[in-house]
C-alpha positions, 0 to 999 in steps of 0.5 A: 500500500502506497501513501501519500501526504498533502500539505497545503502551504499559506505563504505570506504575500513576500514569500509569495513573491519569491516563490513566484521569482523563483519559478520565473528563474527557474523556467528562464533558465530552464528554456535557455538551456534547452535552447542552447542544447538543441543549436548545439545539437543541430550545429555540431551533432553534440550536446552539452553536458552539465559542466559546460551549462553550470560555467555558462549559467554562472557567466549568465548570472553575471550579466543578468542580475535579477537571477541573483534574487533567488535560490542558487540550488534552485536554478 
């Protein structure tokens, strides 16, 4: 028998703020990747691997400064 808990959570309106923040981040990032990864793969046949998109996202962090408001271990 498998169990299952819900929780239901009711953050206050700053929390609620970075909650969403942090999803919008997330989802940027999330696309940006999976772009590069596809004109990688189109242009030489490869992909890129983790350490190569971790350099990238942190050189990215540096040039757009609102992915600096969130979580680091969530992106």
């Amino acid at each position: 028998m498998e169990k299952a808990y819900k929780f239901r959570i009711y953050p206050f309106l700053e929390q609620e703020d970075q909650i969403q923040r942090t999803f919008g981040c997330v989802r940027f990032i999330y696309n940006h990747f999976l772009s590069r990864r596809k004109a990688v793969h189109e242009e030489r046949g490869e992909t890129l691997n983790y350490v190569a998109c971790s350099s990238e996202l942190t050189s990215l962090k540096k040039e757009l400064e609102w992915l600096k408001e969130v979580d680091a271990t969530a992106l």
